[in-house]
N, C-alpha and C positions, 0 to 999 in steps of 0.2 A: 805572867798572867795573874798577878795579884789584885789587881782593881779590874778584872775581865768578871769577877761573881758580885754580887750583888745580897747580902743577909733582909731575906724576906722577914724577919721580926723586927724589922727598925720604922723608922716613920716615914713617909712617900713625903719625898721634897719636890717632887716636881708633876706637874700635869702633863700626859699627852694630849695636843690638843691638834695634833695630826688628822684623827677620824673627826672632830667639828667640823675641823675647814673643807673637807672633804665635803662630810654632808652639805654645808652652806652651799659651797660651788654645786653641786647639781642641783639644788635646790635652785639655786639661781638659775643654771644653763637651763631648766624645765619651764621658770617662767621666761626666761625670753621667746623660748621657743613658740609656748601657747600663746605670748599676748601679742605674736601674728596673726594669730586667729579669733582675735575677738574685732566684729567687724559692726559700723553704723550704719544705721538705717542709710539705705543709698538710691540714688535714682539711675539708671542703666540710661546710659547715652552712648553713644558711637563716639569718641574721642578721635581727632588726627592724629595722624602719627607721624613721624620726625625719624629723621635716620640720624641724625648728630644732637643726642642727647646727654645729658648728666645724668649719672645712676642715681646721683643727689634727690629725697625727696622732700619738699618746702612742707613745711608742718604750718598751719595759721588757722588763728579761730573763724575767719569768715570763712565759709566755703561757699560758694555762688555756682548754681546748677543751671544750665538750660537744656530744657531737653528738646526731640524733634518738632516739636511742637509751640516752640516757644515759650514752654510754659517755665517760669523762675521756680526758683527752690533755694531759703537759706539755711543750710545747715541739716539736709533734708528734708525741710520742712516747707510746703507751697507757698508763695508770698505774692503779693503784686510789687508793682514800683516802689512806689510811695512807701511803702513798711519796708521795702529793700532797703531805702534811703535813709529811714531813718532809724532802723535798726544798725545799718553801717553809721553812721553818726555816733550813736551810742556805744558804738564799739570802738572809735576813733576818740570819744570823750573819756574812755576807762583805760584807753592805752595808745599813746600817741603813733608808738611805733605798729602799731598793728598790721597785719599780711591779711591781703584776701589771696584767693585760689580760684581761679574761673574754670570754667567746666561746660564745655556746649559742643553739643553735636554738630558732628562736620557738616551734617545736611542744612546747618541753617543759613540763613542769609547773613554777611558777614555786617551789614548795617546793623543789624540786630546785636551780635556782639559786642561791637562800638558800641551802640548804647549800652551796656553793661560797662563796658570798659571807664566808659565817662561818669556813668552814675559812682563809680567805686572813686574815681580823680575827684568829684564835688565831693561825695562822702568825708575828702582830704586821707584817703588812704594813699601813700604815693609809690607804696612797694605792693607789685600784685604779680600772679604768675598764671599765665595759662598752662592748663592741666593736657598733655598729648600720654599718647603710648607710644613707646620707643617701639620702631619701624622692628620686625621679626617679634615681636611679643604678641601672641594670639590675644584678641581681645576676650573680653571675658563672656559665656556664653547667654545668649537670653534666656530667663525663666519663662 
């Protein structure tokens, strides 16, 4: 047991650096955790729902709402057609690849959809996904 002691008056050659990484990792595991919880301005719709889903969820800057009313929404925010169109243009001129997200309540007429769907194909966005709720997922309650 000759090298088992350790002479506390000599100089520290080495750093524990054990309790940092420690710290950093739940530092980290607390912000993943919270920044589920930070959430955007949203418009409540009745979403379909799907029984053969991907747990996968598409992240894209356009987000296109319609709610039961037919009323549009981009990015939360109330829009008519025409600023749809050309707000999606300008998001297709900043980034070619860009994704919308479509979003409409099942009550509505599925023409009305189509038109969204078309206006986002002229936009020249060519990757879009419609937003459902996997089948046994309660929807979320109305305020």
């Amino acid at each position: 047991m000759a090298g088992a002691q350790q002479d506390d008056d000599g100089e520290i050659t080495g750093i524990n650096v054990t309790p940092l990484v420690d710290i950093v990792l739940v530092l980290l595991i607390i912000f993943m955790v919270t920044a589920n919880f930070i959430v955007r301005e949203t418009v409540e719709v009745d979403l379909p729902r799907a029984a053969n889903t991907e747990d996968k969820t598409v992240q894209g800057p356009v987000m296109i709402t319609m709610d039961k009313d037919a009323n549009i929404f981009l990015d939360g925010a109330a829009t008519d057609v025409v600023t749809l169109l050309a707000k999606m243009k300008d998001a297709v001129a900043k980034d070619k690849e860009v994704r919308a997200i479509i979003s409409a309540d099942q009550s509505l007429n599925y023409g009305k959809v189509m038109n969204i769907i078309d206006l986002v194909k002229e936009a020249g966005i060519a990757k879009f996904a419609l937003n459902i709720v996997k089948e046994g997922k309660a929807a979320a309650p109305a305020p």
